[in-house]
Structure formats: structure tokens, C-alpha cells
N, CA, C and O of each residue as an XYZ file, in Angstrom:
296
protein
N      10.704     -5.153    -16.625
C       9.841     -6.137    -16.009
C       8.413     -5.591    -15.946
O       8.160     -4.536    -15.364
N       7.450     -6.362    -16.583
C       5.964     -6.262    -16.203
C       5.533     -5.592    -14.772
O       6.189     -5.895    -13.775
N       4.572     -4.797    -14.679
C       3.890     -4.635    -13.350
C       2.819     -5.847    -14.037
O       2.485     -5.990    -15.213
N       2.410     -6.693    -12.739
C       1.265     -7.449    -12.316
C       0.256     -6.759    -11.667
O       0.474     -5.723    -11.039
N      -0.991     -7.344    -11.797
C      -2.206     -7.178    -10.982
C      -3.198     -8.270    -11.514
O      -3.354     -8.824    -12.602
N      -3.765     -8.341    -10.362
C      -5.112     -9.006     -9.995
C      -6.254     -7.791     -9.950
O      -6.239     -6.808     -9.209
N      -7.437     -8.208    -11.145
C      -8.538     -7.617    -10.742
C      -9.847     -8.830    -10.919
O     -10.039     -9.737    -11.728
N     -10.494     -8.388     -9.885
C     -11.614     -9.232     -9.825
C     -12.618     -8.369    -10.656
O     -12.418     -7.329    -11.284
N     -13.864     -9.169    -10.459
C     -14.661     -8.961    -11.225
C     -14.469     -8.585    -12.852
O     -15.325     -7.871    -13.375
N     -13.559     -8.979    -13.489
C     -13.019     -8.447    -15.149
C     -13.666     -9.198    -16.436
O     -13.211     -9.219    -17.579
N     -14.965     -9.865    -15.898
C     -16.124    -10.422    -16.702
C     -17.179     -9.558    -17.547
O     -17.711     -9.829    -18.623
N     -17.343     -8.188    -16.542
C     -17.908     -7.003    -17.128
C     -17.673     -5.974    -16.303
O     -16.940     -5.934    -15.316
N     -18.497     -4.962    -16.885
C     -18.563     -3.551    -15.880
C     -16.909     -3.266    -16.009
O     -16.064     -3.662    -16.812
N     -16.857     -2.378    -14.816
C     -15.445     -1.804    -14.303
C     -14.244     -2.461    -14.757
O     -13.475     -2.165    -15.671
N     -14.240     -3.692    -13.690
C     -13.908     -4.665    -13.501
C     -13.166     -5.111    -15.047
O     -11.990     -5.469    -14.981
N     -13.799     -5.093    -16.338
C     -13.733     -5.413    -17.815
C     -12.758     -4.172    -17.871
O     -11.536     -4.311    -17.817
N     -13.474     -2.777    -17.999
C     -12.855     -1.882    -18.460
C     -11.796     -1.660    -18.186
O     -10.987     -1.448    -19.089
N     -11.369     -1.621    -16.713
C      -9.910     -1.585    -15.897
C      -9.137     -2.712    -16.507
O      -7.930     -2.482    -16.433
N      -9.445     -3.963    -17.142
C      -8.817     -5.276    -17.468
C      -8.248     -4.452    -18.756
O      -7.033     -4.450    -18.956
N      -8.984     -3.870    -19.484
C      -8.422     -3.825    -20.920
C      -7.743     -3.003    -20.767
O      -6.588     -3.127    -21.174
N      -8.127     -1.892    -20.162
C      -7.085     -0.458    -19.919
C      -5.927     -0.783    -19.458
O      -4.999     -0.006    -19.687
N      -5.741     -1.676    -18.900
C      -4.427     -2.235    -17.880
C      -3.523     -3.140    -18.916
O      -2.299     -3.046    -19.010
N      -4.227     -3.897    -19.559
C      -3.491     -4.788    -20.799
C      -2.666     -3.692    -22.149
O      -1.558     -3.630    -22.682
N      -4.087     -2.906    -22.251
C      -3.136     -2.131    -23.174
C      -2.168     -1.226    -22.857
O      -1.402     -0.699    -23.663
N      -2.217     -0.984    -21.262
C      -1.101     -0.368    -20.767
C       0.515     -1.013    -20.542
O       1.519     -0.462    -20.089
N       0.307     -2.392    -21.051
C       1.455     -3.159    -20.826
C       1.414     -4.113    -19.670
O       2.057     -5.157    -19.563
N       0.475     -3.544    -18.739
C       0.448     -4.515    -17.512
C       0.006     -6.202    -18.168
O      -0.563     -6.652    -19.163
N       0.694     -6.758    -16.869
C       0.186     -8.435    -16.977
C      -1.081     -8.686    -16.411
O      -0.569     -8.831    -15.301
N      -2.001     -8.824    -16.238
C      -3.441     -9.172    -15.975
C      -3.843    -10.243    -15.345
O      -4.464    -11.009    -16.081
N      -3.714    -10.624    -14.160
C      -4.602    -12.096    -13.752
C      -6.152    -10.659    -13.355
O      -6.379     -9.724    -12.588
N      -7.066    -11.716    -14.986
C      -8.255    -10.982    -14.413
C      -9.663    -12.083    -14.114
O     -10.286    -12.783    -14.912
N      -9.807    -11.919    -12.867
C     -11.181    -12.266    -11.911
C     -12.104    -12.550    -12.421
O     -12.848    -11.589    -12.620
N     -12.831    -14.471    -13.124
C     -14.233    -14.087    -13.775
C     -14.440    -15.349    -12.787
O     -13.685    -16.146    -12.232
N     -16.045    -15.106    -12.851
C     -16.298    -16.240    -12.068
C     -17.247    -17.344    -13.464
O     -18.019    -17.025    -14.368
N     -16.522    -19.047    -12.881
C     -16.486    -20.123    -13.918
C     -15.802    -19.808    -14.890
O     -16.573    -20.072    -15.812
N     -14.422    -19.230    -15.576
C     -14.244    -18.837    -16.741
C     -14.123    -20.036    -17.424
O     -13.657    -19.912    -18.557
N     -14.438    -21.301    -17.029
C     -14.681    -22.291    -18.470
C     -15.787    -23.306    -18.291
O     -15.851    -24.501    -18.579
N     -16.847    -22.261    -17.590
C     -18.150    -22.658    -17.778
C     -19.196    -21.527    -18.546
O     -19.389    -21.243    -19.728
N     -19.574    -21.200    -17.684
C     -21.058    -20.094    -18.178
C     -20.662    -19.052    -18.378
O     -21.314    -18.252    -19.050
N     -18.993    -18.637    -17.640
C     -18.614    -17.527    -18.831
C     -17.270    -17.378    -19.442
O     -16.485    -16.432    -19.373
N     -17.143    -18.905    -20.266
C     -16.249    -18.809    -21.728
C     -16.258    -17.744    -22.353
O     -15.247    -17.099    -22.632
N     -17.191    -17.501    -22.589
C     -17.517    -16.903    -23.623
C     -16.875    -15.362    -23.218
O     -16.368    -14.717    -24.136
N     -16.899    -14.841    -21.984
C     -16.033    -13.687    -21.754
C     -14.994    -14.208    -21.789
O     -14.388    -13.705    -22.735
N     -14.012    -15.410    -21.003
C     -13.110    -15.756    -21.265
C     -12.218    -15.341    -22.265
O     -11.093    -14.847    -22.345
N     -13.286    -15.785    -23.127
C     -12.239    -16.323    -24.750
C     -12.278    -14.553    -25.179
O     -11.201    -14.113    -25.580
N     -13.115    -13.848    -25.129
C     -13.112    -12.680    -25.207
C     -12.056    -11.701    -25.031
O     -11.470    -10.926    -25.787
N     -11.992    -12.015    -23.641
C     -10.279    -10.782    -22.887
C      -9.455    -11.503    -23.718
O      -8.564    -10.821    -24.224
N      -9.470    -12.826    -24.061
C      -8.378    -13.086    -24.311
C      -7.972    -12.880    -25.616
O      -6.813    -12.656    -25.964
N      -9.057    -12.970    -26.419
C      -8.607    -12.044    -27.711
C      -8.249    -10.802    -27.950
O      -7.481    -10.413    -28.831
N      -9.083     -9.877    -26.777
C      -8.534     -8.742    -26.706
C      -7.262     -8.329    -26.208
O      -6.961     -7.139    -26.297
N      -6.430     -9.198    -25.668
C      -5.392     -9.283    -25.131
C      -4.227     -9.312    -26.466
O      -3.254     -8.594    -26.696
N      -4.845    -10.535    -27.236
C      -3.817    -10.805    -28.223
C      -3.900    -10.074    -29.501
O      -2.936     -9.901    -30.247
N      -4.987     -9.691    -29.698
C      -5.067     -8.358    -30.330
C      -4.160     -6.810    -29.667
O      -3.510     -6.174    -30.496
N      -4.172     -6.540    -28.872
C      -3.278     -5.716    -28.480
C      -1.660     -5.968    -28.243
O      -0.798     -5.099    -28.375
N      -1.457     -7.220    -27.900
C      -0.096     -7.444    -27.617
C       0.152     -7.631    -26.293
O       1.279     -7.401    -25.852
N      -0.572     -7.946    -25.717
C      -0.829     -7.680    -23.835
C      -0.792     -9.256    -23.235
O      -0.674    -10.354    -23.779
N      -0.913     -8.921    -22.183
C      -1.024    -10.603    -21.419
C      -1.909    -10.215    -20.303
O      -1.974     -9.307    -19.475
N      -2.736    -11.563    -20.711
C      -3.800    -12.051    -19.548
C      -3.491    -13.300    -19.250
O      -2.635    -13.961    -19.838
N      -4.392    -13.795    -18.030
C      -4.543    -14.827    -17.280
C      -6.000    -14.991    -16.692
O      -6.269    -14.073    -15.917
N      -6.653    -15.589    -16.797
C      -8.348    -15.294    -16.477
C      -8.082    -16.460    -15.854
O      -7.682    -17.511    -16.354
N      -8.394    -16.141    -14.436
C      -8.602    -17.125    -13.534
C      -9.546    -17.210    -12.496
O      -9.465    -16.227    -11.760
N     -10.448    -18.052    -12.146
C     -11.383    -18.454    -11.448
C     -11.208    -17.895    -10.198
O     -10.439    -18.352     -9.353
N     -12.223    -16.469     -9.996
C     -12.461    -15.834     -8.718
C     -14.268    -16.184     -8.105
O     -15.058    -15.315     -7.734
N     -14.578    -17.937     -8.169
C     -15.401    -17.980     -7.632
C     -15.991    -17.072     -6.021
O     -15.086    -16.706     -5.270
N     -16.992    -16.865     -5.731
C     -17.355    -16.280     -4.486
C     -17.358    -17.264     -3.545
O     -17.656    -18.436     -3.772
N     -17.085    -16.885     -2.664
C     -16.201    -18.113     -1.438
C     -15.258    -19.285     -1.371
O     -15.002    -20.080     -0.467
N     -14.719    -19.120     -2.886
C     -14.293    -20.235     -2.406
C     -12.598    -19.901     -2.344
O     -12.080    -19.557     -3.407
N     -11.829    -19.987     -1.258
C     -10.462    -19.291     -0.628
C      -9.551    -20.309     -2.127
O      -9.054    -19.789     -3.125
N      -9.573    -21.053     -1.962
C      -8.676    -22.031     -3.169
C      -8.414    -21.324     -4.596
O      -7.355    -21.480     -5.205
N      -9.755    -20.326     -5.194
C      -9.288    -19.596     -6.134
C      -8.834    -18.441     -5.938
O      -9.063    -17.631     -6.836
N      -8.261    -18.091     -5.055
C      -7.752    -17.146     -4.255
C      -6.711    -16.682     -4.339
O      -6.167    -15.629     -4.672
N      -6.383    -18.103     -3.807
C      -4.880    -18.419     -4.002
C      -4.185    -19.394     -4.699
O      -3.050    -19.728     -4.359
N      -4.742    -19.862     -5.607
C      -4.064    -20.208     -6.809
C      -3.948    -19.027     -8.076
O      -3.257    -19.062     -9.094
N      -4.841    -18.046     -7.622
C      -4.764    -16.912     -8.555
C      -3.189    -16.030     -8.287
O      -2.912    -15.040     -8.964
């Protein structure tokens, strides 16, 4: 069975690096962008190639700032 995690911020910085390191480690990924299918698709579509290029699994889900609803649908 998969280990899971949630990381926020996985749009850039750390946040990115820990996302990929964690995918290619086998982990499952819900990773943290904020708008991922607005202003940043474009990272979106990104992890997610890098994902399927490795063989890994993501989930990029909307960690807007304040708002509790992407929270917890994440």
C-alpha cells in the first residue's frame, strides 16, 4: 500500500522539490498549488507530467489561502 501525503506549497521552491522527491519515491502526492486550473496550469500540467514520466501519482489540488473548503476536500 502507498504512503500518502499532502504538501502544500508544490507549485515551486521546496514545496516542488519535496513533490518530486516524494513521487519518485513511490509516495502518492496530493500536492498544494494555489488556482491549479487558473494562473498556475501551467505548473499543474507540469507535476503532472513529471509524475507520469516517472511512474508516480499525483493529485494537484487547490490549496487556496483561506479558504477552509480546499482544505478539506484535499
Amino acid at each position: 500500500m502507498k504512503k500518502t501525503v499532502l504538501i502544500s506549497g508544490s507549485g515551486s521552491g521546496m514545496g516542488l522539490l519535496t513533490a518530486q522527491t516524494l513521487i519518485k519515491e513511490g509516495y502518492a502526492v496530493n500536492a498544494g498549488v494555489r488556482d491549479p486550473h487558473g494562473r498556475s496550469s501551467a505548473r499543474r500540467e507540469a507535476l503532472e507530467a513529471f509524475a507520469r514520466e516517472c511512474g508516480g501519482t499525483v493529485k494537484v489540488v487547490d490549496l487556496g489561502r483561506g479558504l477552509i473548503t480546499h482544505c478539506t476536500t484535499a
